[in-house]
PDB file of N, CA, C and O in Angstrom, chain B, residues numbered from 101:
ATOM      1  N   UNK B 101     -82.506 -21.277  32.987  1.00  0.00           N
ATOM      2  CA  UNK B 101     -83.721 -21.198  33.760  1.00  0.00           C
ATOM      3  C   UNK B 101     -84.577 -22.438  33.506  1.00  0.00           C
ATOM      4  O   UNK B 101     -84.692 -22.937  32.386  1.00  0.00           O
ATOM      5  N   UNK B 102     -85.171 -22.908  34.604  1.00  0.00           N
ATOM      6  CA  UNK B 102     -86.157 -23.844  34.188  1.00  0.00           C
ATOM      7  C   UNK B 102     -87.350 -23.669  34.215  1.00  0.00           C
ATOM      8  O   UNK B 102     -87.770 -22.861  35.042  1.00  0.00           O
ATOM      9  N   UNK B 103     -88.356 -24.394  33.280  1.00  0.00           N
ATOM     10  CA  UNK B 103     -89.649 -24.410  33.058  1.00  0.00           C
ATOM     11  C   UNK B 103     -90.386 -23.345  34.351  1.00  0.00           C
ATOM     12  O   UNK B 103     -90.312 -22.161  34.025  1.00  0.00           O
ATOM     13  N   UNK B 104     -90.862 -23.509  35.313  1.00  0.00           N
ATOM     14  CA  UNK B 104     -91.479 -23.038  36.500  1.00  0.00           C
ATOM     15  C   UNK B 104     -90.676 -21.698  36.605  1.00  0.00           C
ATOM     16  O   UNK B 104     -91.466 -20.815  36.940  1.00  0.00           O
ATOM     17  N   UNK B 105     -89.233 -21.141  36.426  1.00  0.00           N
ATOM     18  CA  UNK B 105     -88.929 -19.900  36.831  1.00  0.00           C
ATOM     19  C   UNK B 105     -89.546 -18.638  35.446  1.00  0.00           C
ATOM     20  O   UNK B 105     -89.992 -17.492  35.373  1.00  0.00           O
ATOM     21  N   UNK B 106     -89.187 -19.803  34.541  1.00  0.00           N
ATOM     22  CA  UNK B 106     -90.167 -18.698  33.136  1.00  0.00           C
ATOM     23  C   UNK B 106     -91.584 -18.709  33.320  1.00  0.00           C
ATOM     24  O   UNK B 106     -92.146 -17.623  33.170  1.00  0.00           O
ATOM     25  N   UNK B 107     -92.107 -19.453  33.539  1.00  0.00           N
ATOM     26  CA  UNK B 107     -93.519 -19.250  33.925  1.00  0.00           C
ATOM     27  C   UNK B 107     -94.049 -18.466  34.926  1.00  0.00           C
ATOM     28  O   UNK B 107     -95.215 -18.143  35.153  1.00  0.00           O
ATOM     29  N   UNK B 108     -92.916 -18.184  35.544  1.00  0.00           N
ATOM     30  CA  UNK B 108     -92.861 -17.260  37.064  1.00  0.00           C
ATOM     31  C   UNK B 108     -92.926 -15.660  36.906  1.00  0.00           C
ATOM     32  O   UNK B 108     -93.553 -14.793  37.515  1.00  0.00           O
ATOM     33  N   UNK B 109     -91.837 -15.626  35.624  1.00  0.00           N
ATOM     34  CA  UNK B 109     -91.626 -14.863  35.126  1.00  0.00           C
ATOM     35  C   UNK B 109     -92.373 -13.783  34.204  1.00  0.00           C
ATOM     36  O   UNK B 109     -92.372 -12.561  34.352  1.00  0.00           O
ATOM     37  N   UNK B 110     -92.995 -14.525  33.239  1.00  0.00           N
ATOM     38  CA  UNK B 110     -94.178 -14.463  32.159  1.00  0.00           C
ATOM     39  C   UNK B 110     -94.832 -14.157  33.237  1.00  0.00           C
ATOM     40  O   UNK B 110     -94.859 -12.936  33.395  1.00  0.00           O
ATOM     41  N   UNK B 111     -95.446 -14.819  34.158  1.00  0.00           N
ATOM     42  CA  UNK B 111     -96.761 -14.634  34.431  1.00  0.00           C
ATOM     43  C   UNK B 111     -96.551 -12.866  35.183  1.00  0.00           C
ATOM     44  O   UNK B 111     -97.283 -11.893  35.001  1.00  0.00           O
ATOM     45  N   UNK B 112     -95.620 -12.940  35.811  1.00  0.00           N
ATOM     46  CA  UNK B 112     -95.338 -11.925  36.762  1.00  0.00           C
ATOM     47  C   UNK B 112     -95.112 -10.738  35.975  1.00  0.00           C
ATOM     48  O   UNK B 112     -95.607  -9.702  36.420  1.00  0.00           O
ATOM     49  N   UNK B 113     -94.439 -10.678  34.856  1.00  0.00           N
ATOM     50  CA  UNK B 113     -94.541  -9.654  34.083  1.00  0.00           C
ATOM     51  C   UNK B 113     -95.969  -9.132  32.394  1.00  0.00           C
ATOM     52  O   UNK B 113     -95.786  -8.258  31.546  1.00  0.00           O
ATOM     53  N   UNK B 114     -97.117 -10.024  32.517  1.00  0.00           N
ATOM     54  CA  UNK B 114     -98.131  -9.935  32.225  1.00  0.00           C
ATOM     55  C   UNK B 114     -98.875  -9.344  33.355  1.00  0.00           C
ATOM     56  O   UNK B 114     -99.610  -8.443  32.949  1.00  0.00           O
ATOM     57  N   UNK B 115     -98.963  -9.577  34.944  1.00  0.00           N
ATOM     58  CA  UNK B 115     -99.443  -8.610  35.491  1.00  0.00           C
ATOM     59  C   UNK B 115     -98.903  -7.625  35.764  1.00  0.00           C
ATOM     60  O   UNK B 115     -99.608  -6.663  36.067  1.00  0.00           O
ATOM     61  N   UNK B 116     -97.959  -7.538  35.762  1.00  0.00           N
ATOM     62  CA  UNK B 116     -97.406  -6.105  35.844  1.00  0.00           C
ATOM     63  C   UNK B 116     -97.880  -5.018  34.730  1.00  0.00           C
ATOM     64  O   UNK B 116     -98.271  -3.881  34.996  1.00  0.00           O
ATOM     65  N   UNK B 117     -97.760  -5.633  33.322  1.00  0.00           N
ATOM     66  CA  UNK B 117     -97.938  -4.766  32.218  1.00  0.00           C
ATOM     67  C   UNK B 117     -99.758  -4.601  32.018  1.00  0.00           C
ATOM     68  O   UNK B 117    -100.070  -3.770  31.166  1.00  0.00           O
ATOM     69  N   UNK B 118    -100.525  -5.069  32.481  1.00  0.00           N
ATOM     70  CA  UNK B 118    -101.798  -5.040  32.514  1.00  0.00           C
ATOM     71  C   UNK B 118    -102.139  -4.131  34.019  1.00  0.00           C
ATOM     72  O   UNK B 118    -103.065  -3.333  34.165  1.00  0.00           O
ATOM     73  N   UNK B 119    -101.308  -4.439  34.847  1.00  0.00           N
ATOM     74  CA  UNK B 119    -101.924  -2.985  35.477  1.00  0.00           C
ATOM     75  C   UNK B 119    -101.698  -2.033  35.166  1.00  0.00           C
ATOM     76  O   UNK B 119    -102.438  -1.084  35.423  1.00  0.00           O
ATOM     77  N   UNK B 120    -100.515  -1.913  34.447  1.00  0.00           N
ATOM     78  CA  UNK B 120     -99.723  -0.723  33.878  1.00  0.00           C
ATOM     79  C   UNK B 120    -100.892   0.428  32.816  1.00  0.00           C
ATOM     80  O   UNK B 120    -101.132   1.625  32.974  1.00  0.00           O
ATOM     81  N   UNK B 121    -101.358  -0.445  31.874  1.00  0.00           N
ATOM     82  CA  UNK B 121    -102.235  -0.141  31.149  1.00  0.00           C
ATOM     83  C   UNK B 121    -103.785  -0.350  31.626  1.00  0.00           C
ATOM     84  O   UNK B 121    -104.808   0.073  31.089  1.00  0.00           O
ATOM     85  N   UNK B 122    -103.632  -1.121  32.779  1.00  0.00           N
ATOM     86  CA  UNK B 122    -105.255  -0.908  33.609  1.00  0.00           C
ATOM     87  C   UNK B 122    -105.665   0.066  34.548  1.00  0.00           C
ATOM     88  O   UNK B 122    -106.802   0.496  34.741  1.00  0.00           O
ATOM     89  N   UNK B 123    -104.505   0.392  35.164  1.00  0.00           N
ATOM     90  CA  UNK B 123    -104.719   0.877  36.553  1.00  0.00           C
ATOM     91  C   UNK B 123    -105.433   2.596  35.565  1.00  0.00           C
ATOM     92  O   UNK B 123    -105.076   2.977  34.450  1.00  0.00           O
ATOM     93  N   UNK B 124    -106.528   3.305  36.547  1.00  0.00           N
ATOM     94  CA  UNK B 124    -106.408   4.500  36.206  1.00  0.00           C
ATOM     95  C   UNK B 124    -105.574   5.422  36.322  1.00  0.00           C
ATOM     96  O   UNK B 124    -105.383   6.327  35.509  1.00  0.00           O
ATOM     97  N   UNK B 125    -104.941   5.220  37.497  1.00  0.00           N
ATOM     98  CA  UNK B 125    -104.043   6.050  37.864  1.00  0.00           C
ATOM     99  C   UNK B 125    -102.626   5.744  37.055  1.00  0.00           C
ATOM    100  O   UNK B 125    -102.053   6.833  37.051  1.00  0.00           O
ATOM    101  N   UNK B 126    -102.093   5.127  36.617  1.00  0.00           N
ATOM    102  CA  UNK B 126    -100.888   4.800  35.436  1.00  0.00           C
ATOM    103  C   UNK B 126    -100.705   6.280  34.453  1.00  0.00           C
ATOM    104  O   UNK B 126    -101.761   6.857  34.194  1.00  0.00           O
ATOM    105  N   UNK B 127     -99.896   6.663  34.114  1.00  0.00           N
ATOM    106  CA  UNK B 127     -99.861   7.417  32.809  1.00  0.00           C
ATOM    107  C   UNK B 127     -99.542   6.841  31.719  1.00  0.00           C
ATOM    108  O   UNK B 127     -99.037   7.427  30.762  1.00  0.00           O
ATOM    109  N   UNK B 128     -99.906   5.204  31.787  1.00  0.00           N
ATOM    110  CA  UNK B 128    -100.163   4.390  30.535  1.00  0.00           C
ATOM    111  C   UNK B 128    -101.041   4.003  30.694  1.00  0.00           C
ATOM    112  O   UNK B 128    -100.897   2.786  30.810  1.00  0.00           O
ATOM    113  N   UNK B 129    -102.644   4.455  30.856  1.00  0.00           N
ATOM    114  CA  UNK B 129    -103.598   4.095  31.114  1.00  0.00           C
ATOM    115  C   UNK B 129    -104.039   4.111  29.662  1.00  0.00           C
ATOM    116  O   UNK B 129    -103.773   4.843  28.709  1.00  0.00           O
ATOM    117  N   UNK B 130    -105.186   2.521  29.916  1.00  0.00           N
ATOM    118  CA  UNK B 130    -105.537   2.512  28.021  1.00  0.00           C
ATOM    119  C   UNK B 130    -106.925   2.194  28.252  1.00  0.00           C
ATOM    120  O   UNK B 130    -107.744   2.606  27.430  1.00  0.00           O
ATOM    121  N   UNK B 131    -107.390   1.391  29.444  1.00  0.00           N
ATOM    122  CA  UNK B 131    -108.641   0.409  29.735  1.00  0.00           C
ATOM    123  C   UNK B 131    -108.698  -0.110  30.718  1.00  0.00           C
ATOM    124  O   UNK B 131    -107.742  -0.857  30.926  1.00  0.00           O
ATOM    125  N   UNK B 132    -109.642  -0.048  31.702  1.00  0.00           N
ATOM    126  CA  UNK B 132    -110.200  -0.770  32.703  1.00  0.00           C
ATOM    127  C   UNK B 132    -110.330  -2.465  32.730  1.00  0.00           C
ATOM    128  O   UNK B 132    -110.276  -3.217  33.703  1.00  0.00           O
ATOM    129  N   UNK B 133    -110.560  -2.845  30.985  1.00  0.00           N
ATOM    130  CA  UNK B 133    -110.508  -4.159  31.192  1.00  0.00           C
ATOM    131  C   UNK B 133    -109.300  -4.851  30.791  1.00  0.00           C
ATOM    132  O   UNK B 133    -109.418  -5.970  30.291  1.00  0.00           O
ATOM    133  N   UNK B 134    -107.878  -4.211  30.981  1.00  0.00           N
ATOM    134  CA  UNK B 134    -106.561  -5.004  31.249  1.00  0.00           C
ATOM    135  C   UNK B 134    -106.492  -5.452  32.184  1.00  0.00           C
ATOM    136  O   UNK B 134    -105.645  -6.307  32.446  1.00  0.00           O
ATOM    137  N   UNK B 135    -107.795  -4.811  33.410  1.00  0.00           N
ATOM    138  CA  UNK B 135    -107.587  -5.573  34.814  1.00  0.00           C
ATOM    139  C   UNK B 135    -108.143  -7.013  34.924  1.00  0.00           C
ATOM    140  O   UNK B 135    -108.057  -7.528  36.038  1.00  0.00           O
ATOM    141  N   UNK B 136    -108.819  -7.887  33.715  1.00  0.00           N
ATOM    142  CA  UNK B 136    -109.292  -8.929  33.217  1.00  0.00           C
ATOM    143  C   UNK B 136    -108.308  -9.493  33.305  1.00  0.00           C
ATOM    144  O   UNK B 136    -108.517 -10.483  34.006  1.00  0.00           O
ATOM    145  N   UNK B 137    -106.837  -9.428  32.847  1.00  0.00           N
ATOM    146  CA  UNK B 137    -105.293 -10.202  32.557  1.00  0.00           C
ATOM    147  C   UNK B 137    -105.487 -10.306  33.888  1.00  0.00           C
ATOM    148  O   UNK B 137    -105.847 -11.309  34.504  1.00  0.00           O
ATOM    149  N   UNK B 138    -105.203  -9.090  34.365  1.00  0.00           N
ATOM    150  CA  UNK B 138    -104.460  -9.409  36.132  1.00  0.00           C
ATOM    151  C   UNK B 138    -105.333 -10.514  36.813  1.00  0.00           C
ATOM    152  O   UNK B 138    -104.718 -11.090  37.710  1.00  0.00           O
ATOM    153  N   UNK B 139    -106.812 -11.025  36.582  1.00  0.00           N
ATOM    154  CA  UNK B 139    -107.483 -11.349  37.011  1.00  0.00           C
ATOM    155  C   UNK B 139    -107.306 -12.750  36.859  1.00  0.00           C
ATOM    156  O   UNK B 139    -107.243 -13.447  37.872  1.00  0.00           O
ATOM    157  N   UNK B 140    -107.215 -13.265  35.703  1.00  0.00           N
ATOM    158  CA  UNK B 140    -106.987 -14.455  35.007  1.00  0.00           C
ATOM    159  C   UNK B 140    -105.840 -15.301  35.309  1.00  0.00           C
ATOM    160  O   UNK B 140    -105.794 -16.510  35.537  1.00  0.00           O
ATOM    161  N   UNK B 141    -104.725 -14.228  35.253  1.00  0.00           N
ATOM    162  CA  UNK B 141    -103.181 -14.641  35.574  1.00  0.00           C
ATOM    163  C   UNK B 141    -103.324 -14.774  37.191  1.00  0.00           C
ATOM    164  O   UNK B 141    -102.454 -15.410  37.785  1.00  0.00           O
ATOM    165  N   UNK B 142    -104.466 -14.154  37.964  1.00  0.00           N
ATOM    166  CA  UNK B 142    -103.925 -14.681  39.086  1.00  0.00           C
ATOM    167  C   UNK B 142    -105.005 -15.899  39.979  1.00  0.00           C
ATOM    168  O   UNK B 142    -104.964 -16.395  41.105  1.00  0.00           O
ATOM    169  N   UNK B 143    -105.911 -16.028  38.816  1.00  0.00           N
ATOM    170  CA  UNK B 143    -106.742 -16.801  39.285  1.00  0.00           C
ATOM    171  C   UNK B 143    -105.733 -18.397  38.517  1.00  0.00           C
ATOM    172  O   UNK B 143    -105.842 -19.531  38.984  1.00  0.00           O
ATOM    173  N   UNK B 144    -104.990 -18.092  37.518  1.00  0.00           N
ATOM    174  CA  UNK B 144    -104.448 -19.731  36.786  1.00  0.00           C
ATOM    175  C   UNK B 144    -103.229 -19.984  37.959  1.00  0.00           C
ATOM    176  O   UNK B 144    -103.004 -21.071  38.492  1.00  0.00           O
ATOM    177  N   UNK B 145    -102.502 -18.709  38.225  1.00  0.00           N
ATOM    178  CA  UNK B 145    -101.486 -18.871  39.411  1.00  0.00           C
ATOM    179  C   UNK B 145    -102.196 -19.560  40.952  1.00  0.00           C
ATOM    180  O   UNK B 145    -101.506 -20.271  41.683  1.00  0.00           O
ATOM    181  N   UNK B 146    -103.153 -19.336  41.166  1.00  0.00           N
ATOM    182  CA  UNK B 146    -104.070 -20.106  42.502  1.00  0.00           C
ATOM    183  C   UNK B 146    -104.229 -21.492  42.058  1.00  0.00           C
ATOM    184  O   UNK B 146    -103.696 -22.411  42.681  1.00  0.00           O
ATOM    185  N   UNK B 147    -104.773 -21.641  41.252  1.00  0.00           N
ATOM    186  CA  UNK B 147    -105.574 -23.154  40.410  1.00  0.00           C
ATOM    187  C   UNK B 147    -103.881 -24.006  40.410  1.00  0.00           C
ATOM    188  O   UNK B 147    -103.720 -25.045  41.051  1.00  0.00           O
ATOM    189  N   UNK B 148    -102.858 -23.426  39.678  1.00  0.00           N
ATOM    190  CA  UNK B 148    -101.416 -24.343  39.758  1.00  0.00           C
ATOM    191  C   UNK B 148    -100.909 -24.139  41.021  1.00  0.00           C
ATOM    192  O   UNK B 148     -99.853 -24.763  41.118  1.00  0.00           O
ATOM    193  N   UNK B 149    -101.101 -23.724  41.730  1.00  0.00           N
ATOM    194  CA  UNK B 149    -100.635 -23.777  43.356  1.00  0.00           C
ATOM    195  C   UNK B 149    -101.531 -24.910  44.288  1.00  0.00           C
ATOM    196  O   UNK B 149    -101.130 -25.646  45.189  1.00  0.00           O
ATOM    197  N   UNK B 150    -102.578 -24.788  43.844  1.00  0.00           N
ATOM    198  CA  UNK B 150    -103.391 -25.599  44.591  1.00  0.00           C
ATOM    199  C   UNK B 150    -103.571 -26.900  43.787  1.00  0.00           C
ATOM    200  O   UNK B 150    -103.903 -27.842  44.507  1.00  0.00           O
ATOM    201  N   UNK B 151    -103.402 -27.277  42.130  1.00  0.00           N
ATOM    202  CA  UNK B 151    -103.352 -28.619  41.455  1.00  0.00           C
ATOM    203  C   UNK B 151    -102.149 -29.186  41.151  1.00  0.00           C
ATOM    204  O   UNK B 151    -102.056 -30.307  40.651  1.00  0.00           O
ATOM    205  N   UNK B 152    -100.904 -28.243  41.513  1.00  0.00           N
ATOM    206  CA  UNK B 152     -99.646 -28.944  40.737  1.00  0.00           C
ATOM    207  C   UNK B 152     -99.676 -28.786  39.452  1.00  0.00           C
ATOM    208  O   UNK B 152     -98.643 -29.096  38.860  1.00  0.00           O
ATOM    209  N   UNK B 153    -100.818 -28.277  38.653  1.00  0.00           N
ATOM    210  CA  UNK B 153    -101.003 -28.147  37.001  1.00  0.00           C
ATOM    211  C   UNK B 153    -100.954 -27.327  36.434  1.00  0.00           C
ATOM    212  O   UNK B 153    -101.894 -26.536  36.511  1.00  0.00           O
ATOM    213  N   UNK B 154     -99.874 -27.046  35.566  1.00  0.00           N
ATOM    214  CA  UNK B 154     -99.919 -25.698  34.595  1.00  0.00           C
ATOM    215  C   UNK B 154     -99.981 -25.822  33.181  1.00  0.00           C
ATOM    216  O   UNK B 154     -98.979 -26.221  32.586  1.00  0.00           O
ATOM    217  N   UNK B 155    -100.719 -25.618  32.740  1.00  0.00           N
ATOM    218  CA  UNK B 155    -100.718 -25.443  31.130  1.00  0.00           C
ATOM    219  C   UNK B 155     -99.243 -25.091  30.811  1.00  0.00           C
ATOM    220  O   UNK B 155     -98.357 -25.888  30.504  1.00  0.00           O
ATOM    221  N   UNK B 156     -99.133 -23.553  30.962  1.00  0.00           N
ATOM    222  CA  UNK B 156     -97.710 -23.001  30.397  1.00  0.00           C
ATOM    223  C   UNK B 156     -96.805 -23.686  30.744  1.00  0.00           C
ATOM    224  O   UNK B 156     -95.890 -23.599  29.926  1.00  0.00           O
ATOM    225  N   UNK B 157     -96.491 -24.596  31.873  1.00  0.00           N
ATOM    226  CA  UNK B 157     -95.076 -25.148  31.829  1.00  0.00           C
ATOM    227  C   UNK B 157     -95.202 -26.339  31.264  1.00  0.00           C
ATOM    228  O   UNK B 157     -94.137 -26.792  30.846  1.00  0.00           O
ATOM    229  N   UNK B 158     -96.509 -27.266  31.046  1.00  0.00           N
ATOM    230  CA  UNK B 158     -96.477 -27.984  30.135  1.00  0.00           C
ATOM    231  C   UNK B 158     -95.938 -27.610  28.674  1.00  0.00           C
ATOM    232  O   UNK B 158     -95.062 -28.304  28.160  1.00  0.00           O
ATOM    233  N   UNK B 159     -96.459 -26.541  28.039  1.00  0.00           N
ATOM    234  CA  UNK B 159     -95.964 -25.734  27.149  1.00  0.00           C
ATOM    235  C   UNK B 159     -94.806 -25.829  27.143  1.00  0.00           C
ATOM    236  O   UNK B 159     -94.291 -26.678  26.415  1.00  0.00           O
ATOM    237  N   UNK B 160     -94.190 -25.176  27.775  1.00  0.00           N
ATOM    238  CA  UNK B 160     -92.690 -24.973  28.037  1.00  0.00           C
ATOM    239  C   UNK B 160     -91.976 -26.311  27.893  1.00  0.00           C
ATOM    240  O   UNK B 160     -91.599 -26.546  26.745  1.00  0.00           O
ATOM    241  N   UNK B 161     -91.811 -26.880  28.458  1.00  0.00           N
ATOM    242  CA  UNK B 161     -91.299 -28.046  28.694  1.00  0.00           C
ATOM    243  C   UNK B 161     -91.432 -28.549  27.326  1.00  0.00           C
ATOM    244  O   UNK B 161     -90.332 -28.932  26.928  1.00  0.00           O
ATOM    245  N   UNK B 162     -92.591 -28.732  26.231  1.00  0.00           N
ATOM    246  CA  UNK B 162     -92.622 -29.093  24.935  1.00  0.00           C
ATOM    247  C   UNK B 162     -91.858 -28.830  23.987  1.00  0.00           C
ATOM    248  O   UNK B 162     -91.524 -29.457  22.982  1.00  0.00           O
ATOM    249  N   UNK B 163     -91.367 -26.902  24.781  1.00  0.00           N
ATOM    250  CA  UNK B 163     -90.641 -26.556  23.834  1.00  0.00           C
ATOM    251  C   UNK B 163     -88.860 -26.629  23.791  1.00  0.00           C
ATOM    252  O   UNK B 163     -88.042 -26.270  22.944  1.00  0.00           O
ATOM    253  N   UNK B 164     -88.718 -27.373  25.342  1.00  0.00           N
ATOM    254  CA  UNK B 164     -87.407 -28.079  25.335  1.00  0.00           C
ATOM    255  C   UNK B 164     -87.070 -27.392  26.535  1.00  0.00           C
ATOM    256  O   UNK B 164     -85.844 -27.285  26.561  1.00  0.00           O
ATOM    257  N   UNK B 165     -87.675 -26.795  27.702  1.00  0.00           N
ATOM    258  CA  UNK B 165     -87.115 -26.320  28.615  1.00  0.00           C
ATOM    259  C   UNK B 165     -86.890 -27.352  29.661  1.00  0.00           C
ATOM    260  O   UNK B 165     -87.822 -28.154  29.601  1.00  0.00           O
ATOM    261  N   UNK B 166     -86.162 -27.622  30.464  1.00  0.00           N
ATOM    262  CA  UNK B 166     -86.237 -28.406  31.492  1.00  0.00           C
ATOM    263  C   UNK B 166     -87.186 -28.138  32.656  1.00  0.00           C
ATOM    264  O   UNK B 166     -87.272 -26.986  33.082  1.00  0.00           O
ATOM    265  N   UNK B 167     -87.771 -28.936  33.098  1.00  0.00           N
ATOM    266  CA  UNK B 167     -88.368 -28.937  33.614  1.00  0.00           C
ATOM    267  C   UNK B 167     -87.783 -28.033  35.267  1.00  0.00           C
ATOM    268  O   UNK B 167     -86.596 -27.714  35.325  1.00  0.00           O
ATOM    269  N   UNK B 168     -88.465 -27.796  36.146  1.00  0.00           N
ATOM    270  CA  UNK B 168     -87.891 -27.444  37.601  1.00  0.00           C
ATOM    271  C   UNK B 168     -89.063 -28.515  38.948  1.00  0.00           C
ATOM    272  O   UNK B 168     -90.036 -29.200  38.634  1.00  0.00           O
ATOM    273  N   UNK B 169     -88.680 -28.370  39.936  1.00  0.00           N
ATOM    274  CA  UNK B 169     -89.134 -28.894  41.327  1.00  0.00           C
ATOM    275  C   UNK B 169     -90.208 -28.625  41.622  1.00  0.00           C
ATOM    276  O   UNK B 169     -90.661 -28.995  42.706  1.00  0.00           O
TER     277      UNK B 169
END
């Protein structure tokens, strides 16, 4: 996998698990403010869509992933 599909990944499965535990309706409901993650993760996913810039795949990439397109 390269850099951008793990980051795709991560990100996509941090919102998933924060609604999981945000949503009220979940029967893993823990807190209203896990919906803060979902919020964050999809406001950094807008900001790298619209700058070309991601922290995490910079990250990534540091840590020896190849890069992707």
């Amino acid at each position: 996998m390269t850099s951008w599909q793990i980051t795709r990944v991560f990100a996509g499965t941090l919102i998933l698990i924060s609604l999981l535990v945000g949503a009220p309706a979940s029967p893993f409901y823990h807190s209203a403010y896990w919906l803060w993650l979902t919020a964050f993760v999809g406001a950094n996913l807008l900001q790298s869509g619209l700058t070309k810039w991601c922290p995490m795949e910079i990250f990534m990439r540091k840590l020896g992933m190849r890069g992707g397109e």
